[in-house]
C-alpha positions in Angstrom: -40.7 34.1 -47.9 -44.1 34.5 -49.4 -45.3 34.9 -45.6 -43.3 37.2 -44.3 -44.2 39.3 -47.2 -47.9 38.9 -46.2 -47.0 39.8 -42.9 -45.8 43.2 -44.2 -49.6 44.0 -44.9 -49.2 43.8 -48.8 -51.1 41.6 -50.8 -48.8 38.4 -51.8 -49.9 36.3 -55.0 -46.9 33.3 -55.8 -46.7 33.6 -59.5 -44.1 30.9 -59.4 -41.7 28.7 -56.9 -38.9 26.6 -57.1 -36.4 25.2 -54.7 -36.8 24.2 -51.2 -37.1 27.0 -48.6 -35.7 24.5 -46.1 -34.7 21.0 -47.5 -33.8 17.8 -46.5 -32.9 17.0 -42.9 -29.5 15.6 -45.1 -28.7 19.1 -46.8 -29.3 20.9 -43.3 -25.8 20.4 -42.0 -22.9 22.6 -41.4 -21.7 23.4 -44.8 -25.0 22.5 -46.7 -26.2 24.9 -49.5 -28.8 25.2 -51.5 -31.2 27.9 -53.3 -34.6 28.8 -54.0 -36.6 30.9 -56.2 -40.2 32.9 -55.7 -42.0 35.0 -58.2 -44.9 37.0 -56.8 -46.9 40.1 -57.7 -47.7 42.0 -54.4 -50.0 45.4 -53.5 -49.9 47.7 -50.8 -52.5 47.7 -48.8 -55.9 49.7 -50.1 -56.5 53.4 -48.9 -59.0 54.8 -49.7 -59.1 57.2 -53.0 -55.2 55.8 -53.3 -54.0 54.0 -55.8 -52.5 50.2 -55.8 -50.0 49.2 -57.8 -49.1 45.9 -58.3 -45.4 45.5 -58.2 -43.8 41.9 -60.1 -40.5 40.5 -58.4 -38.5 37.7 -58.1 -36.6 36.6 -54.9 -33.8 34.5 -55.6 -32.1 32.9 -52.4 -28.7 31.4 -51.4 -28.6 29.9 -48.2 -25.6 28.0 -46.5 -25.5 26.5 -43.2 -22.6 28.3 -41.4 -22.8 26.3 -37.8 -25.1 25.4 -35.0 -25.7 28.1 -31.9 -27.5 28.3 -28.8 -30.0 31.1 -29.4 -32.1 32.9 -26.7 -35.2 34.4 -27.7 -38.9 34.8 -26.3 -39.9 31.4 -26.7 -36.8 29.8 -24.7 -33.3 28.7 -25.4 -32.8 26.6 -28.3 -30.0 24.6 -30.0 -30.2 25.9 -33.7 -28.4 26.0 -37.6 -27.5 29.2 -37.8 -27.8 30.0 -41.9 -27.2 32.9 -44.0 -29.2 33.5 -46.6 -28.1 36.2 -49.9 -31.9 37.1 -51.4 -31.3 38.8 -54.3 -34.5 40.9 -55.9 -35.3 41.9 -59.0 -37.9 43.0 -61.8 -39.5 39.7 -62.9 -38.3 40.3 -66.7 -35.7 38.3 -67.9 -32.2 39.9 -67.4 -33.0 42.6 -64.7 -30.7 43.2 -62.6 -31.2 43.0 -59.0 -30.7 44.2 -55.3 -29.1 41.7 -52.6 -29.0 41.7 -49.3 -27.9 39.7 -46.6 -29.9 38.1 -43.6 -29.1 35.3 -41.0 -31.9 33.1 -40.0 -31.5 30.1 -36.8 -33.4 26.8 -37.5 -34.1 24.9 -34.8 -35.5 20.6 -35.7 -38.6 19.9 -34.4 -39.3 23.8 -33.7 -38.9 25.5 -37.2 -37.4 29.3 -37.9 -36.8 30.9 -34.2 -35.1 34.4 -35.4 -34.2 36.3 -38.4 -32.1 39.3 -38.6 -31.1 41.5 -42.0 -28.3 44.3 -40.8 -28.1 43.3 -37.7 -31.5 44.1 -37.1 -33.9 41.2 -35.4 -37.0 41.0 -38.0 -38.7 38.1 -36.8 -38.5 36.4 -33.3 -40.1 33.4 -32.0 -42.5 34.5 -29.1 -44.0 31.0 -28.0 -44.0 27.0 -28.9 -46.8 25.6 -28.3 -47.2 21.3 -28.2 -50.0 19.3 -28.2 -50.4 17.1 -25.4 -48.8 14.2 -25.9 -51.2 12.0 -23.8 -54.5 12.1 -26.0 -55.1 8.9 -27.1 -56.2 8.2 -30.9 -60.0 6.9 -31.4 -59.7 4.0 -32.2 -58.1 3.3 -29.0 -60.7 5.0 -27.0 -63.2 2.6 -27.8 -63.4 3.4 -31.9 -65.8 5.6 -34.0 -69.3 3.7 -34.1 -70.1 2.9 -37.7 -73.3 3.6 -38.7 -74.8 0.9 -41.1 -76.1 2.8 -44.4 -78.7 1.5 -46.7 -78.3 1.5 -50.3 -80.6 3.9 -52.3 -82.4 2.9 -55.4 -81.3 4.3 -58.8 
């Protein structure tokens, strides 16, 4: 959350977290719920002359896993968890009251988050994966790091 939020162009600072954005392989399932919590203190970007506020809030989230879909997006076809997340906001005093809103986000193992919409609306895609190569062999394979032999310095 925190980094979509950067992405936005204001300035993020994560007063507090708690939760799991995504859990467990074992809670990812159809059916599986579970909820997080971020406090942060964010300002717009700097103008110059203008002013910049900094703004406290709290994003608390319910997500539940409502299925698995094939999703199509930029990046390729992908079998995902389609889950829908409630993200309530509000003032970070005790007791305020809050705005929700609904969004639907498609996890895909192995890949990560490949699209999230809010009102229909797509507000993040997944434009292109990108995997090492799988046929670079570790050092110590390749014939090993030489160790250098180090003297030991008087006291």
């Amino acid at each position: 959350e925190g980094t979509l939020l950067s992405a936005s162009g204001m300035d993020v600072q994560v007063v507090n977290a708690e939760g799991a954005a995504v859990p467990a392989p074992s809670v990812m399932v159809p059916g599986g719920t579970w909820k997080n919590s971020l406090s942060v203190k964010l300002q717009p970007p700097a103008r110059k002359g203008g002013l910049r506020p900094t703004i406290a809030t709290t994003f608390d989230k319910e997500a539940t896993v409502v299925g698995e879909e094939e999703i199509t997006v930029a990046a390729g076809t992908f079998k995902a968890l389609k889950i829908k997340n409630i993200t309530t906001a509000r003032a970070s005093r005790p007791g305020a009251e809050g705005r929700s809103m609904e969004s639907f986000m498609w996890f895909a193992p192995d890949v990560g988050i490949v699209k999230l919409t809010t009102d229909g609306e797509t507000n993040l895609e997944l434009l292109k994966v990108d995997r090492p190569n799988a046929k670079v062999k570790p050092a110590a394979i390749q014939g090993g790091a030489k160790k250098k032999a180090v003297k030991p310095t008087k006291s």
